[in-house]
PyMOL Python script that loads the backbone (N, CA, C, O; Angstrom):
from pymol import cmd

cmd.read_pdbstr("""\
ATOM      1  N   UNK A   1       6.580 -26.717 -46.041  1.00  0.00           N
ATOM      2  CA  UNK A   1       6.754 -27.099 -44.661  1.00  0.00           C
ATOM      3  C   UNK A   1       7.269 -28.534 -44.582  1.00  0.00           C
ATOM      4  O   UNK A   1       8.109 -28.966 -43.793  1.00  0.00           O
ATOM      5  N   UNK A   2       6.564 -29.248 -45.616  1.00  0.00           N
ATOM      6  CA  UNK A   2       7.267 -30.415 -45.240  1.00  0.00           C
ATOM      7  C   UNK A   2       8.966 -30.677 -45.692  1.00  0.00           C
ATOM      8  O   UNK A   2       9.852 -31.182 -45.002  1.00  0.00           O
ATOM      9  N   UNK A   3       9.045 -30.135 -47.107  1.00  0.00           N
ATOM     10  CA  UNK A   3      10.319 -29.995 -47.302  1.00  0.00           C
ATOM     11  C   UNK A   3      11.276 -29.707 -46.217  1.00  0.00           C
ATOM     12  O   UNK A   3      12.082 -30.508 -45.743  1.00  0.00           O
ATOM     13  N   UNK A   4      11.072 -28.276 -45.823  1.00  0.00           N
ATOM     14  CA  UNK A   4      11.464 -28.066 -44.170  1.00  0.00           C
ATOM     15  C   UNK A   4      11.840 -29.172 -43.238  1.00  0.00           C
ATOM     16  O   UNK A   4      12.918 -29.209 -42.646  1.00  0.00           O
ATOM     17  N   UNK A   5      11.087 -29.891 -43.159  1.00  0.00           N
ATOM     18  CA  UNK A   5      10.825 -30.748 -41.926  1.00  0.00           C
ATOM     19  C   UNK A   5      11.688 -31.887 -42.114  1.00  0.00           C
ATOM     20  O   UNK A   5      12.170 -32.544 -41.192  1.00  0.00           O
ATOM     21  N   UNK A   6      11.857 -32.087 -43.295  1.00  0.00           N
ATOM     22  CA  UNK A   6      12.595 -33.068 -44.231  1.00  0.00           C
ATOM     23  C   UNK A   6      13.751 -32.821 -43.828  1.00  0.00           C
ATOM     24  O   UNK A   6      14.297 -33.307 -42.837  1.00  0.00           O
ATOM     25  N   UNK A   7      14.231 -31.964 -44.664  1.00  0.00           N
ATOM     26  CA  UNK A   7      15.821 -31.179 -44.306  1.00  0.00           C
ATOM     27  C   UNK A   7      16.335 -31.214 -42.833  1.00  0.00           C
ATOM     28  O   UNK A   7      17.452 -31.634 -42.531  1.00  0.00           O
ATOM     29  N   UNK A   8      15.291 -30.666 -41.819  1.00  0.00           N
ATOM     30  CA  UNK A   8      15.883 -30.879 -40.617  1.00  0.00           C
ATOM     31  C   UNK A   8      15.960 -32.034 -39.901  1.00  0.00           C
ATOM     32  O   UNK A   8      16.617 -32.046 -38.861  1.00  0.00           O
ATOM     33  N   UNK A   9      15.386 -33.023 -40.294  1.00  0.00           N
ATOM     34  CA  UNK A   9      15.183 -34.517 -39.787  1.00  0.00           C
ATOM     35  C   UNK A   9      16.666 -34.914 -40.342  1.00  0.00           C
ATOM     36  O   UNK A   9      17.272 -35.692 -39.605  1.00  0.00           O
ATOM     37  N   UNK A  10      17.300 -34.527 -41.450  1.00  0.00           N
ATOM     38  CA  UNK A  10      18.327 -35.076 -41.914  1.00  0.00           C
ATOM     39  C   UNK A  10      19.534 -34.320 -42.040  1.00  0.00           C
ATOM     40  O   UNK A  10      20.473 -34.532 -42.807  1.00  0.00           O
ATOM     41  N   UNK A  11      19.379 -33.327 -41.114  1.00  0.00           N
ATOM     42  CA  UNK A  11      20.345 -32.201 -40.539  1.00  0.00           C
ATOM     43  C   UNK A  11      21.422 -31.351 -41.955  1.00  0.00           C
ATOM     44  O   UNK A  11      22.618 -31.071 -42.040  1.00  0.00           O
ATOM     45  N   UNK A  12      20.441 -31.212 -42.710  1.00  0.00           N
ATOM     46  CA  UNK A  12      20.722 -30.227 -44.139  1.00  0.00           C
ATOM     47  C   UNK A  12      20.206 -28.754 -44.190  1.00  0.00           C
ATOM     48  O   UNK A  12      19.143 -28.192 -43.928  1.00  0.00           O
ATOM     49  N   UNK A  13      20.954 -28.527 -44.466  1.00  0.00           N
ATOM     50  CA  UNK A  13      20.327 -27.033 -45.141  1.00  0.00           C
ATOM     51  C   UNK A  13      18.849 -26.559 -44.910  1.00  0.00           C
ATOM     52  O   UNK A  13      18.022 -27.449 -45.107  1.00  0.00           O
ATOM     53  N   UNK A  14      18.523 -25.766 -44.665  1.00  0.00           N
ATOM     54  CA  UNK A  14      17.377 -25.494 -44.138  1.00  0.00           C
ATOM     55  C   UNK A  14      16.211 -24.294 -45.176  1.00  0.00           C
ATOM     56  O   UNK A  14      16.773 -23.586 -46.013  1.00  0.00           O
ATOM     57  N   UNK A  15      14.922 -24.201 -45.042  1.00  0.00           N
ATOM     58  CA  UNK A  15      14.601 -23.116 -45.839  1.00  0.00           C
ATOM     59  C   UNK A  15      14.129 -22.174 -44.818  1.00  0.00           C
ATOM     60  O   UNK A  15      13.327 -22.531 -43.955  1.00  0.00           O
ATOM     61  N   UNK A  16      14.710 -20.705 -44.904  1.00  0.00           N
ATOM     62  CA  UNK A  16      14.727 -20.015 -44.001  1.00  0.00           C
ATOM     63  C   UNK A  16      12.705 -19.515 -43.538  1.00  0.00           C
ATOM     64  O   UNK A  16      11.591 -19.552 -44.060  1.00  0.00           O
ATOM     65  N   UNK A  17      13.483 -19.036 -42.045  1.00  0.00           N
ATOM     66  CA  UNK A  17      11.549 -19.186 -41.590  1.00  0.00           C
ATOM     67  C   UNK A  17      11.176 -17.295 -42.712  1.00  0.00           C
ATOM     68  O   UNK A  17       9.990 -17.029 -42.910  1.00  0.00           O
ATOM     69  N   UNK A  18      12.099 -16.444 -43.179  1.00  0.00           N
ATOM     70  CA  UNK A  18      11.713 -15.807 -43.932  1.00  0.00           C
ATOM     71  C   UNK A  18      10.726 -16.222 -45.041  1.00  0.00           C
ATOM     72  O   UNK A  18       9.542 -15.921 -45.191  1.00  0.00           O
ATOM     73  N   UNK A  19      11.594 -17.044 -45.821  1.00  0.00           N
ATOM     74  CA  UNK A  19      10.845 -17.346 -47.039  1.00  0.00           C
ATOM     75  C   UNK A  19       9.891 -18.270 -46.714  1.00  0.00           C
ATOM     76  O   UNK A  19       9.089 -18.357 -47.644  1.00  0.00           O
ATOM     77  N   UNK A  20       9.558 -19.173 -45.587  1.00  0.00           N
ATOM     78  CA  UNK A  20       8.184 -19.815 -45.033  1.00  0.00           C
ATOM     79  C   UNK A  20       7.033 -18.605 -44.968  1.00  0.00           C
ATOM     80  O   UNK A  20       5.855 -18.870 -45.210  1.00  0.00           O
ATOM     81  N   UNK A  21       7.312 -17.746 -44.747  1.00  0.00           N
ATOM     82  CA  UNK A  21       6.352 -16.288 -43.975  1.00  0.00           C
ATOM     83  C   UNK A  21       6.042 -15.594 -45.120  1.00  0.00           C
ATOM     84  O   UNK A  21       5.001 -14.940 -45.173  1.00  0.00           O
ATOM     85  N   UNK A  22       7.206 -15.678 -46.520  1.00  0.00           N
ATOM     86  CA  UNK A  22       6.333 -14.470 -47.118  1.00  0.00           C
ATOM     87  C   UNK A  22       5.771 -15.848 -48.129  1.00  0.00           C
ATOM     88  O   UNK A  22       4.841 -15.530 -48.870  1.00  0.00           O
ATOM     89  N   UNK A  23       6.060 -16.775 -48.195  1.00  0.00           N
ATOM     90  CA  UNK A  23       4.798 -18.499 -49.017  1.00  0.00           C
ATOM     91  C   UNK A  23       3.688 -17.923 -48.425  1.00  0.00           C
ATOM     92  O   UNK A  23       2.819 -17.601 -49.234  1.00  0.00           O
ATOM     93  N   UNK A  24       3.351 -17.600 -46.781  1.00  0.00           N
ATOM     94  CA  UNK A  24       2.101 -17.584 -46.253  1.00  0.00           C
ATOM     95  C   UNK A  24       1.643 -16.182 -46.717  1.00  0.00           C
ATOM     96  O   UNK A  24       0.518 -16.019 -47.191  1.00  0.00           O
ATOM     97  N   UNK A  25       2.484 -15.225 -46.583  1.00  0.00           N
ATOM     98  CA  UNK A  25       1.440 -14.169 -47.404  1.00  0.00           C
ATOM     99  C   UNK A  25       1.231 -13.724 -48.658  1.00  0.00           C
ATOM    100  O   UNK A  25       0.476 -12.888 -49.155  1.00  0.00           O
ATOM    101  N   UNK A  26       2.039 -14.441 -49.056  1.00  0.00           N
ATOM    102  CA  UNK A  26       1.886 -14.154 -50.674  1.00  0.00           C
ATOM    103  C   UNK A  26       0.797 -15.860 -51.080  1.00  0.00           C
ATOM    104  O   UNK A  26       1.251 -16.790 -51.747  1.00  0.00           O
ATOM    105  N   UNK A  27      -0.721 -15.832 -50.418  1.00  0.00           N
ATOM    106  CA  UNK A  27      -1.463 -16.678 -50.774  1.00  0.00           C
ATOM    107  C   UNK A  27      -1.001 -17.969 -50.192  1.00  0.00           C
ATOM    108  O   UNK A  27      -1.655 -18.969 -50.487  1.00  0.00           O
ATOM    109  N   UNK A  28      -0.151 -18.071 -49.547  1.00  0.00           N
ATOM    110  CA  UNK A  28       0.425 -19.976 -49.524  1.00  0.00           C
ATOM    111  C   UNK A  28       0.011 -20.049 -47.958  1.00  0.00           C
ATOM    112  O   UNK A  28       0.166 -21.148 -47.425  1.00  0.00           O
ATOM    113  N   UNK A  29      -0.477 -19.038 -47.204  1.00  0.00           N
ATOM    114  CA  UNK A  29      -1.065 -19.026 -45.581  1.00  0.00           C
ATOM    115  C   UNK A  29      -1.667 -20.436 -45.653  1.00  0.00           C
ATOM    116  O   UNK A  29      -1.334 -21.034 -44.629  1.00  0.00           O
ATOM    117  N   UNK A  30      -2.701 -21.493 -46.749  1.00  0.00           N
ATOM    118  CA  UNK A  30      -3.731 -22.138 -45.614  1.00  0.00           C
ATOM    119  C   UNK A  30      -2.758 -23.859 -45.982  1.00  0.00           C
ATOM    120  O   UNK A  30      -3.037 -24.971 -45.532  1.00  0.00           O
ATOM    121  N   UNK A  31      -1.791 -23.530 -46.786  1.00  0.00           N
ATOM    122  CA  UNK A  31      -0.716 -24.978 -46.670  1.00  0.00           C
ATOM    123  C   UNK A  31       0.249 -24.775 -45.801  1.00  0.00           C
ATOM    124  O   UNK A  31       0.973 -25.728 -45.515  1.00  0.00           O
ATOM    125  N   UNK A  32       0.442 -23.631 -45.259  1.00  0.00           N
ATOM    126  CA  UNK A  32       1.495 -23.456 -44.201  1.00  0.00           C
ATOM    127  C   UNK A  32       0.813 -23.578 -42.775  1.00  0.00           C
ATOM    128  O   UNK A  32       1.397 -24.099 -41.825  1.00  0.00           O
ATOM    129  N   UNK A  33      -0.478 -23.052 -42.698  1.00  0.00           N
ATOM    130  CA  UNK A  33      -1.277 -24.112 -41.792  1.00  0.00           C
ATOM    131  C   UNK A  33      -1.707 -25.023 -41.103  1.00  0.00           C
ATOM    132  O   UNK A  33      -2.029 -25.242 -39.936  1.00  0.00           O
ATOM    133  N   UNK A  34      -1.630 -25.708 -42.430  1.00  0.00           N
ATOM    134  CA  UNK A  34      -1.703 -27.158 -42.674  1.00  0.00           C
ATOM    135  C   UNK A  34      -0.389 -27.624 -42.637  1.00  0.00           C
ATOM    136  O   UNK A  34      -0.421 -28.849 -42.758  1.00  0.00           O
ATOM    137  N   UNK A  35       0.684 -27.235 -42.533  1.00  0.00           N
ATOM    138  CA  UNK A  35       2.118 -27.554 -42.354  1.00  0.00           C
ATOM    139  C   UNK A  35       2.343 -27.518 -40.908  1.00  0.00           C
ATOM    140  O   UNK A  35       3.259 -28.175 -40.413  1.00  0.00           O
ATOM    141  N   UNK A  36       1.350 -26.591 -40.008  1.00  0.00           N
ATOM    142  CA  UNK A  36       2.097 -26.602 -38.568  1.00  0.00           C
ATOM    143  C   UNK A  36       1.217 -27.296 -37.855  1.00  0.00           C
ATOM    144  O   UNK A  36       1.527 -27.708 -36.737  1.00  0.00           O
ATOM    145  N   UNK A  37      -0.257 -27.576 -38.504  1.00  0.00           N
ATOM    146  CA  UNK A  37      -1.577 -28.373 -37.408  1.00  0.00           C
ATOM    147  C   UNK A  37      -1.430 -29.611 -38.212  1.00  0.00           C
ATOM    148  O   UNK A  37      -2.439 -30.302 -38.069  1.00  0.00           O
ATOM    149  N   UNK A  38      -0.805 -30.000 -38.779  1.00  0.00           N
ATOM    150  CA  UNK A  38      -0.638 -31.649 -39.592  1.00  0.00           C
ATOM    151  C   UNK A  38      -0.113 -32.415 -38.579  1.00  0.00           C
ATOM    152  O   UNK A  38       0.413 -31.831 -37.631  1.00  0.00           O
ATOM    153  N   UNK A  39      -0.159 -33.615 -38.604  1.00  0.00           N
ATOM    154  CA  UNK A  39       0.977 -34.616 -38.137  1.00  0.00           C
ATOM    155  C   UNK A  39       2.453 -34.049 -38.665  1.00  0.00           C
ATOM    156  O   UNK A  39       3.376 -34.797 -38.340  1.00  0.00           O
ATOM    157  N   UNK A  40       2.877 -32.783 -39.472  1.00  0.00           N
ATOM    158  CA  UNK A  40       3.903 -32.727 -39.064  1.00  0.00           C
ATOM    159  C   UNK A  40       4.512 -31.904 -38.036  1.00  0.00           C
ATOM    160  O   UNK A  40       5.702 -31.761 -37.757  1.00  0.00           O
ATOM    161  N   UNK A  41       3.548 -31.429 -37.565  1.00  0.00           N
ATOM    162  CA  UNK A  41       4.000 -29.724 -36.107  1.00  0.00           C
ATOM    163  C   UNK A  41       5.131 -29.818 -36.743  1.00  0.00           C
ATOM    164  O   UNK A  41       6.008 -30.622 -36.430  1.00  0.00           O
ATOM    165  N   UNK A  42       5.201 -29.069 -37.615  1.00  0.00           N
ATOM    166  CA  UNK A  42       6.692 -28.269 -38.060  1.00  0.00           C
ATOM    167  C   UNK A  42       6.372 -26.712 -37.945  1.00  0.00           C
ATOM    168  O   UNK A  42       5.426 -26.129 -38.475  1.00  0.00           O
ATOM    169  N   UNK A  43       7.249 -26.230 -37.232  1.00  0.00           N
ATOM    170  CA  UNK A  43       7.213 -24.755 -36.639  1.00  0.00           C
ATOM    171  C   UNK A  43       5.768 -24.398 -35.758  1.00  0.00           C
ATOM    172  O   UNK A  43       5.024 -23.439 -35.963  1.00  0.00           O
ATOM    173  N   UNK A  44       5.626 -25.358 -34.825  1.00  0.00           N
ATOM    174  CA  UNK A  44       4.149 -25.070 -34.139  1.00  0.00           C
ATOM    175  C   UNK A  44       4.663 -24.145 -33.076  1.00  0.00           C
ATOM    176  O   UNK A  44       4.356 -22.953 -33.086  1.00  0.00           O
ATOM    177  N   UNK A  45       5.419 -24.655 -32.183  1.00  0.00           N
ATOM    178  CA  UNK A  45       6.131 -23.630 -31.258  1.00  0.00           C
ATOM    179  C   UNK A  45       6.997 -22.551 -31.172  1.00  0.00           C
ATOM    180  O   UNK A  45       7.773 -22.196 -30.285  1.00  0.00           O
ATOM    181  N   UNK A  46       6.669 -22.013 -32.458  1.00  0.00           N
ATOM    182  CA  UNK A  46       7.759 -20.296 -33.223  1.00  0.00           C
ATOM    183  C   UNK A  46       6.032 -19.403 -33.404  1.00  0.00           C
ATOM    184  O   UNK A  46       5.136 -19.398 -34.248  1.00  0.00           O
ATOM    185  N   UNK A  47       6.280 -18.758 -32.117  1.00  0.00           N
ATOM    186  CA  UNK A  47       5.356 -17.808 -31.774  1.00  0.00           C
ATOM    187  C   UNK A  47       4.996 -17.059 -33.558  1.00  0.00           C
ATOM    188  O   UNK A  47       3.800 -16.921 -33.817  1.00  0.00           O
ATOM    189  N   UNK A  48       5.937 -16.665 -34.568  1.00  0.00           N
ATOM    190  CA  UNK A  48       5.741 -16.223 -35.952  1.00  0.00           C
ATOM    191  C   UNK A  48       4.989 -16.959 -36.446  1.00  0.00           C
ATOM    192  O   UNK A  48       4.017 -16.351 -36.895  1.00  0.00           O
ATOM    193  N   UNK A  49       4.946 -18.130 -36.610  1.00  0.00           N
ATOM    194  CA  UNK A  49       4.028 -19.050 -37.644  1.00  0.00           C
ATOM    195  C   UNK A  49       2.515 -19.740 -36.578  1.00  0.00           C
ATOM    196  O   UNK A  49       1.430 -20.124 -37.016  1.00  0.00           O
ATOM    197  N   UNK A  50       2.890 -19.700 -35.414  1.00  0.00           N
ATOM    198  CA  UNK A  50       1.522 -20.448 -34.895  1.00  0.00           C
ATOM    199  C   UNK A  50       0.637 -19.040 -34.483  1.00  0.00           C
ATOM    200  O   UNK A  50      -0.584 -19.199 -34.478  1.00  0.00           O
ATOM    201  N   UNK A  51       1.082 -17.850 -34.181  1.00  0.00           N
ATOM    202  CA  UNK A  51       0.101 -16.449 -34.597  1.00  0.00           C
ATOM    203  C   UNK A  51       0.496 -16.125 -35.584  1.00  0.00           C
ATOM    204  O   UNK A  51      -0.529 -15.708 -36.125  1.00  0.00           O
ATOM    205  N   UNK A  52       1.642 -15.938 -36.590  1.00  0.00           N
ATOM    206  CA  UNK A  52       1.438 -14.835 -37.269  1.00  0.00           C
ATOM    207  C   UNK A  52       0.645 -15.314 -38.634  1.00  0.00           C
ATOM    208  O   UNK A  52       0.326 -14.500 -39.500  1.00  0.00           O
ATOM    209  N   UNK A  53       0.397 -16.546 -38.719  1.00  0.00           N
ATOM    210  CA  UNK A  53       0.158 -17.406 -39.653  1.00  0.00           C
ATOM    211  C   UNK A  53      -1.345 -16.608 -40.062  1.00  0.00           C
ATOM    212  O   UNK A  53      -1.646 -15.915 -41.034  1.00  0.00           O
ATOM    213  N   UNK A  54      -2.164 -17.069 -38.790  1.00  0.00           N
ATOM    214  CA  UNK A  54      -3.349 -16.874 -38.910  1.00  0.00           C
ATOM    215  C   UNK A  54      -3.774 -15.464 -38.950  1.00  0.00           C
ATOM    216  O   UNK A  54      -4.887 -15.260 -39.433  1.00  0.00           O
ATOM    217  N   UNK A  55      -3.405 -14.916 -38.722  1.00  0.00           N
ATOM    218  CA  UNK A  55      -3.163 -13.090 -38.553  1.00  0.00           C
ATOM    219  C   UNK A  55      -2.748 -12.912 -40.725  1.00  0.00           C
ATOM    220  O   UNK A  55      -3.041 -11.946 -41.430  1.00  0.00           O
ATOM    221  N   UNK A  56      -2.234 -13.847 -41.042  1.00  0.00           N
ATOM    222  CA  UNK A  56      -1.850 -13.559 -41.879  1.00  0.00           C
ATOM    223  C   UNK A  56      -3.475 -13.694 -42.774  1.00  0.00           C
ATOM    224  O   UNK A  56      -4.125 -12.710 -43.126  1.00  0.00           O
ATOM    225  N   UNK A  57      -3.784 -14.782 -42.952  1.00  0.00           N
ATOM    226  CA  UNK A  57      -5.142 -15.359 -42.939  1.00  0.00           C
ATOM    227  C   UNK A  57      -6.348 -14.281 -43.254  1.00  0.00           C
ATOM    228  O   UNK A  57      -6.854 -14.000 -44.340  1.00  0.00           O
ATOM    229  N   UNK A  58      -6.601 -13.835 -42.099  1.00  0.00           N
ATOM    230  CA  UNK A  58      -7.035 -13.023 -41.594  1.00  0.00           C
ATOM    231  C   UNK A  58      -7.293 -11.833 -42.323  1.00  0.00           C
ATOM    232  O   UNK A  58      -8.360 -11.288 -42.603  1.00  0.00           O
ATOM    233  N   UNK A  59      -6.099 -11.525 -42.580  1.00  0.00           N
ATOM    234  CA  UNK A  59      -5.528 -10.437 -43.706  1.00  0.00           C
ATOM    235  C   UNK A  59      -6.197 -10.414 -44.838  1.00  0.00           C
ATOM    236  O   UNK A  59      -6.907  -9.527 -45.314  1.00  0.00           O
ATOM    237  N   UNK A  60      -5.853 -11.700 -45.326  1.00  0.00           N
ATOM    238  CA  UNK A  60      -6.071 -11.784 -46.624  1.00  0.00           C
ATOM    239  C   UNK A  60      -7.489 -12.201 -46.741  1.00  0.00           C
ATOM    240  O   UNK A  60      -7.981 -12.239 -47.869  1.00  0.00           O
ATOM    241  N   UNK A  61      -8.172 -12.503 -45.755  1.00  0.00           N
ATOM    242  CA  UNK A  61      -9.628 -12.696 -46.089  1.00  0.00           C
ATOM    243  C   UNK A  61     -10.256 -11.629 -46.439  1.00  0.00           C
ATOM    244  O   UNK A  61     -10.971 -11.442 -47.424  1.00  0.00           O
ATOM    245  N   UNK A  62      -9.844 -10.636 -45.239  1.00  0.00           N
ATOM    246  CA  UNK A  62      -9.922  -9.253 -45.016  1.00  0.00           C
ATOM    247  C   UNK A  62      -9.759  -8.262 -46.594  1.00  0.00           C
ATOM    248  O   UNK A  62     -10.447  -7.317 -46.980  1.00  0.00           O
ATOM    249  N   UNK A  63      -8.989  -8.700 -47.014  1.00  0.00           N
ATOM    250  CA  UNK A  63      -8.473  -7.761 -48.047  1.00  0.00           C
ATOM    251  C   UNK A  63      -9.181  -8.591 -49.502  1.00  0.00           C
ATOM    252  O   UNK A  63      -9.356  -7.975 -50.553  1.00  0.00           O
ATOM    253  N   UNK A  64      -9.406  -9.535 -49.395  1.00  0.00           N
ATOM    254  CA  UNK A  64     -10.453 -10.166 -50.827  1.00  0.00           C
ATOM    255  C   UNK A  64     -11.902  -9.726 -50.460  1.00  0.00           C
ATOM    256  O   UNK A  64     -12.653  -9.744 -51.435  1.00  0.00           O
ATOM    257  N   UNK A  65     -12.329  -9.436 -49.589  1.00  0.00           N
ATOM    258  CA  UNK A  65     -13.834  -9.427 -48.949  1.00  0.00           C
ATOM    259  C   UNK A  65     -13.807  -7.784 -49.666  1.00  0.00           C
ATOM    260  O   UNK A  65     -14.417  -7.546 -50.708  1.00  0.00           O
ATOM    261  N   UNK A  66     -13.004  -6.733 -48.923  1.00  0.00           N
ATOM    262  CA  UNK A  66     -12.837  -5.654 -49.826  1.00  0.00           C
ATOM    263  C   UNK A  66     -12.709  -5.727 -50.868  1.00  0.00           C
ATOM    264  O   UNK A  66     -13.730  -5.266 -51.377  1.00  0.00           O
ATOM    265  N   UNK A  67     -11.911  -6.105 -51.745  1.00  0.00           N
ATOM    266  CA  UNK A  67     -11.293  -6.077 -53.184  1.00  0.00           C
ATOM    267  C   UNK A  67     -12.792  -6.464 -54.011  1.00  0.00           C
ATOM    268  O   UNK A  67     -13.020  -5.968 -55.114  1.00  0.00           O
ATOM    269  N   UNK A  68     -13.853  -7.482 -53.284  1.00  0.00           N
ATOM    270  CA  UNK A  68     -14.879  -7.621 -53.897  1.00  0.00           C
ATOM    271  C   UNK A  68     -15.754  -7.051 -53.808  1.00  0.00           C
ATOM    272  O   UNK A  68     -16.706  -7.143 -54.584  1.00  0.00           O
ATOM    273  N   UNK A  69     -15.685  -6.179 -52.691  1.00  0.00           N
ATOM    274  CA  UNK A  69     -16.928  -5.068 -52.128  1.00  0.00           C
ATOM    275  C   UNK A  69     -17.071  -3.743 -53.279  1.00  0.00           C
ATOM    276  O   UNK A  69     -17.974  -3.137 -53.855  1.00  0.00           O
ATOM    277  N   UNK A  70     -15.655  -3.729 -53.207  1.00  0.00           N
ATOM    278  CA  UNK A  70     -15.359  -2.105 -54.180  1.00  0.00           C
ATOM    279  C   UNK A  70     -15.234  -2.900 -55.407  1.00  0.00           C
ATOM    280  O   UNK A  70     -15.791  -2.354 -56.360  1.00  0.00           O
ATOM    281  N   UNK A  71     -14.774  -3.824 -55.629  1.00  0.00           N
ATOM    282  CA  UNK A  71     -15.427  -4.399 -57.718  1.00  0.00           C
ATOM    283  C   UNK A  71     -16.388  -4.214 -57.906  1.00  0.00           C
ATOM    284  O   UNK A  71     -16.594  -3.259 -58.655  1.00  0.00           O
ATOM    285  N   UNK A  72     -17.761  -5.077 -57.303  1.00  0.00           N
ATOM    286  CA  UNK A  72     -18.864  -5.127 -57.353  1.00  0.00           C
ATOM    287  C   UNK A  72     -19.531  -3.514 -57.493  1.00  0.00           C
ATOM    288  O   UNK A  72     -20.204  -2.981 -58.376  1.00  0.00           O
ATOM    289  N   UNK A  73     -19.086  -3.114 -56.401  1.00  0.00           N
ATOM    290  CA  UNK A  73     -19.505  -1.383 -56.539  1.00  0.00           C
ATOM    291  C   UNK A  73     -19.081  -0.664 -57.646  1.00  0.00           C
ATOM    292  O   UNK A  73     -19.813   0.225 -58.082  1.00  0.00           O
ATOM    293  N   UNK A  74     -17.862  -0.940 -58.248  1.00  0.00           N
ATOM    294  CA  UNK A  74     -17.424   0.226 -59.607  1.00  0.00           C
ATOM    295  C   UNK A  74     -18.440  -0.709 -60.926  1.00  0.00           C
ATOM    296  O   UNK A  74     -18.894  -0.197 -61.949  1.00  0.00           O
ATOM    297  N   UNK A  75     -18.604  -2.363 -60.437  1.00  0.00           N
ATOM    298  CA  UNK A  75     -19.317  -2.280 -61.710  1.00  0.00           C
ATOM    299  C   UNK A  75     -20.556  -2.086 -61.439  1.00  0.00           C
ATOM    300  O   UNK A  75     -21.202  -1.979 -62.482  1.00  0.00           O
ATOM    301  N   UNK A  76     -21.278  -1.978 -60.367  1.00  0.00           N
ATOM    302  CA  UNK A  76     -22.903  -1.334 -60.494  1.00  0.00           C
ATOM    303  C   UNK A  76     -22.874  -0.032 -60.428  1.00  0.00           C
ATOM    304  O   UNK A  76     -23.917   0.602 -60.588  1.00  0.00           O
ATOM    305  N   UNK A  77     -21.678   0.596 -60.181  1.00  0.00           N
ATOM    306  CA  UNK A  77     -22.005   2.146 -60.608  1.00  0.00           C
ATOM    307  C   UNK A  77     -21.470   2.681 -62.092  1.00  0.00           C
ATOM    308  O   UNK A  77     -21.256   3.851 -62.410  1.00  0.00           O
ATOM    309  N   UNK A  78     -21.314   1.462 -62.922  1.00  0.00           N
ATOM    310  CA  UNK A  78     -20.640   1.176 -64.196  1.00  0.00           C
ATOM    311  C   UNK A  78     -21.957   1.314 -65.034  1.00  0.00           C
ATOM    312  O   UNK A  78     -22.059   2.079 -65.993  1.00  0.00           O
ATOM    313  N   UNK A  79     -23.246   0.257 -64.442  1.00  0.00           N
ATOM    314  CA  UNK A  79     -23.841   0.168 -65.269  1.00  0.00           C
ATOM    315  C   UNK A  79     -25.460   1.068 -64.758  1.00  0.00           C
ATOM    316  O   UNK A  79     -26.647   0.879 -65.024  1.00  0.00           O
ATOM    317  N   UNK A  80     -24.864   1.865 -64.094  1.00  0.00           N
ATOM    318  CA  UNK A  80     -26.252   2.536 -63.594  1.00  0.00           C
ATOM    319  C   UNK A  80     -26.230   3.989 -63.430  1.00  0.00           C
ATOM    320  O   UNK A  80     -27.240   4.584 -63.054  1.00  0.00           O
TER     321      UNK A  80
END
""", "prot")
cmd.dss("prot")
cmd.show_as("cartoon", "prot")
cmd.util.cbc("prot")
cmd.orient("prot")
């Protein structure tokens, strides 16, 4: 994000808001976060990153909370 923010302050090349979105779901959600609630509001007002961010979040809390529910379960029904 800040790179981003960089680039456009100095009217270069840009990194597309694609590849910002899949950083956030492929694990990079709580620096892209921190990229739009920082002193830098970079992309605060792009309805995609100020909801979809946290939605993304969300997700992935969602989906480790499982991933540990059903581990835990194959290994106590592993050892019992």
């Amino acid at each position: 994000m800040c790179y981003d923010k960089w680039r456009a302050k100095n009217n270069e090349w840009r990194v597309s808001e694609k590849v910002l979105l899949l950083h956030a779901f492929f694990l990079g959600s709580i620096g892209i976060l921190l990229g739009i609630y920082s002193p830098l509001k970079h992309k605060r007002n792009d309805w995609k990153f100020s909801i979809g961010v946290p939605i993304i979040i969300l997700l992935q809390i969602a989906s480790v909370i499982l991933f540990i529910k059903y581990t835990l379960q194959a290994v106590i029904n592993l050892f019992s």
